[in-house]
N, C-alpha and C positions, 0 to 999 in steps of 0.2 A: 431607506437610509442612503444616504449621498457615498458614493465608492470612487476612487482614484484609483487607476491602474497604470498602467506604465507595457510598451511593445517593448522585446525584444529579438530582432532577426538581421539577419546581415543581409538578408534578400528583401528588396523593396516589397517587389509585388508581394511577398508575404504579410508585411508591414500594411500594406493600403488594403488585401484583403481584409484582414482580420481588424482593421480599425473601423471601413465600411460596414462590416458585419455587426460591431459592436455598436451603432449608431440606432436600432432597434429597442436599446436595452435602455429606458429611463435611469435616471439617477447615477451614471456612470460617465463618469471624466477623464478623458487622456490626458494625464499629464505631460507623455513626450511619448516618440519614436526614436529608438537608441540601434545601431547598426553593429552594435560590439557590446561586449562584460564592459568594457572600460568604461565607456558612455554612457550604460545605463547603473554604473557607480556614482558617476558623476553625478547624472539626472537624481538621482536617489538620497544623495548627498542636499541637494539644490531643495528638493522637495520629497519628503517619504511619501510614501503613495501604500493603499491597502492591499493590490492585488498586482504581481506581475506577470504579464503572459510570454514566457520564456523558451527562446527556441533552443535546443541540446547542442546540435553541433552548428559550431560556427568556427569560421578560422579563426587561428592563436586562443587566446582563452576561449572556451567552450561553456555551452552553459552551468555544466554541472558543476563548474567550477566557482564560480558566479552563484548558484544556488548553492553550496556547501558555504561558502561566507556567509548571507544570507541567512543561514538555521540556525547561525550561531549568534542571531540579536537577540535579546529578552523578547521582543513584540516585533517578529521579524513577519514581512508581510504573505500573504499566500503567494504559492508559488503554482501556477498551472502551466506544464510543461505543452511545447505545440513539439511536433516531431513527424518527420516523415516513416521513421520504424515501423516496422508492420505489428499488427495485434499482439503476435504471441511475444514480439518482443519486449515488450511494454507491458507484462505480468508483474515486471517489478512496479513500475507505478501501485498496479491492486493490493500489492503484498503489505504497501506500507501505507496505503490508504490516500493516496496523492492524484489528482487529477491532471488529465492530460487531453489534448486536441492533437486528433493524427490530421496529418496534411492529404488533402486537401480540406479546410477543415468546413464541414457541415453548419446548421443554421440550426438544427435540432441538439447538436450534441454540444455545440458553443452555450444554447438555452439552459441546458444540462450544469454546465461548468459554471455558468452565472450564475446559476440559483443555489448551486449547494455552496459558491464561495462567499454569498448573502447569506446563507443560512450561518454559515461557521459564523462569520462578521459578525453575525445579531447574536451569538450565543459564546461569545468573548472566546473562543478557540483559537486564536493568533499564536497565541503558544505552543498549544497541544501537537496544532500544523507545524509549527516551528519542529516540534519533537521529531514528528513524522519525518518531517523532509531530512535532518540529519541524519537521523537510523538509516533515510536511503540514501543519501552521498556520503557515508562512510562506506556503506555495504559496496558501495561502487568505487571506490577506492580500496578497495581490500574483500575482491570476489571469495577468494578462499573460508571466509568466516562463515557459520552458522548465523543462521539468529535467533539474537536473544532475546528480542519484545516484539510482536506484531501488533501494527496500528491498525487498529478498526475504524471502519468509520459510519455511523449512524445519521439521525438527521441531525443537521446541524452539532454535531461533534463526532470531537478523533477519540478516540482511549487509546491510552496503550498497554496491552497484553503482555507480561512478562513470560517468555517460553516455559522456567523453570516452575510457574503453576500451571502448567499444565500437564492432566494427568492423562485422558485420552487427546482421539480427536478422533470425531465422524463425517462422512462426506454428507451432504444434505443439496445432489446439484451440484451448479456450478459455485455451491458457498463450503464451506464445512462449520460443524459446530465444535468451537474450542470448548473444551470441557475441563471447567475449574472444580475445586473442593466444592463451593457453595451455589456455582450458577454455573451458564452455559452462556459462552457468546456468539455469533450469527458470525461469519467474514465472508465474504468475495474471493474464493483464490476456490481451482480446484485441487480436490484432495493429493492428485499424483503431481501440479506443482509444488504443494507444500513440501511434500515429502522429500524434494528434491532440496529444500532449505532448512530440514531439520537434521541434527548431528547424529547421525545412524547409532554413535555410541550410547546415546542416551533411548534413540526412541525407533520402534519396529513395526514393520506390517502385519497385521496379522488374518488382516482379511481386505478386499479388492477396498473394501468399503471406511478401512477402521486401521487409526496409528496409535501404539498404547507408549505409554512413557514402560524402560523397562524394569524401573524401579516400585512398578504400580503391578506386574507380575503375579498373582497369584496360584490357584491351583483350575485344572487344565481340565474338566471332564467333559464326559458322551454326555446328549441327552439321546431321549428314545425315540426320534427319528434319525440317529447314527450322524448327527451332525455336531458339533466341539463347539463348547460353551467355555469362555475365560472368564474367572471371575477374578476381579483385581482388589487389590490391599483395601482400596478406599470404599469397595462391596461392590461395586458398577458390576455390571455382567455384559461381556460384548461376545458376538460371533466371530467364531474363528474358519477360516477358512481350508478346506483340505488341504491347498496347495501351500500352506502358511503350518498347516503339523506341526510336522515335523521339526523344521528348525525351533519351531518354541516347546515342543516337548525340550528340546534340548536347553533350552532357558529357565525351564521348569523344574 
């Protein structure tokens, strides 16, 4: 399927890289090079395009600015961030399920970024992305908040995950598994980032491996190799860990 996208960077050579690079890719049309937010409003205005590859900081308006307008169109276009940030800074991208190109950017991880932003496109996800990118240019407009839905993303689609169904969570890797009343979801984030984004008022550790919601609390016993079994309201049964007891006997 035929895809438009649209540069944005205020640094040329980043602009001719990543236009060079994108010349491998069939079915894929520049529609401009934009050097600012302003220009590529403009450009956007002139002609929509399906995909933007957007650079974060740029002088005067910046891109997340630029992407926060953006999230807020009915069938607003993918947004794949390009960024010099190093790795761990860029966890928020995973958290809300949003792709991204670190600088300098790669010929394998651009291949990456084109195919699953083909795959959303073929699977009418404009929206869902849509969802996604707002959750995260609020959350960065207002670090202090919790969140309250984490965007998943599968092949070819986003979901999103309301906090409030969820009862545990398990690490599984570098993924964890969201654990709802009826199913389980897969996510990209590891367990000690998450944990750093859930409201401690609501939800606790209770083992290196395991975050329980603490309205899901049950009753607290031994088994008979001396190791602490939780078993919570909804009947799950998770591992508790010694150095986690204590404090949840006291929740107990």
């Amino acid at each position: 399927m035929p895809v438009t996208y649209l540069i944005v960077d205020d640094e040329a050579p980043g602009r001719i890289n990543l236009r060079l690079a994108m010349e491998v890719h069939p079915g894929w049309t520049l529609a401009a090079e934009c050097a600012s937010a302003a220009a590529a409003r403009a450009a956007l205005a002139a002609q929509p395009v399906d995909v933007v590859f957007l650079d974060i900081r740029m002088p005067g308006e910046d891109g997340l600015a630029l992407a926060r307008e953006l999230a807020r169109r009915p069938e607003p276009p993918l947004v794949i961030f390009v960024t010099a940030f190093s790795a761990h800074a860029v966890d928020a991208f995973d958290v809300h399920a949003l792709d991204y190109l670190l600088k300098p950017v790669s010929d394998a991880r651009l291949a990456q970024a084109v195919e699953r932003a083909e795959a959303l496109l073929r699977h009418g996800q404009r929206g869902a992305y849509g969802n996604a990118l707002r959750s995260y240019a609020e959350r960065r407009s207002d670090d202090a908040a919790w969140l309250d839905r984490i965007s998943v993303r599968s092949v070819g689609r986003v979901e999103q995950v309301r906090v409030d169904d969820i009862l545990w969570v398990e690490a599984a890797g570098n993924y964890v598994n969201l654990c709802l009343a009826a199913r389980q979801v897969l996510h990209r984030i590891p367990l000690s980032r998450l944990e750093t984004l859930l409201d401690p008022a609501v939800f606790v550790r209770v083992h290196r491996g395991t975050i329980v919601r603490r309205d899901q609390i049950g009753t607290l016993a031994t088994v008979g190799d001396g190791s602490y079994r939780l078993t919570l309201r909804c009947a799950a049964q998770v591992a508790v860990s010694e150095r986690y007891v204590g404090a949840l006997r006291a929740l107990v």
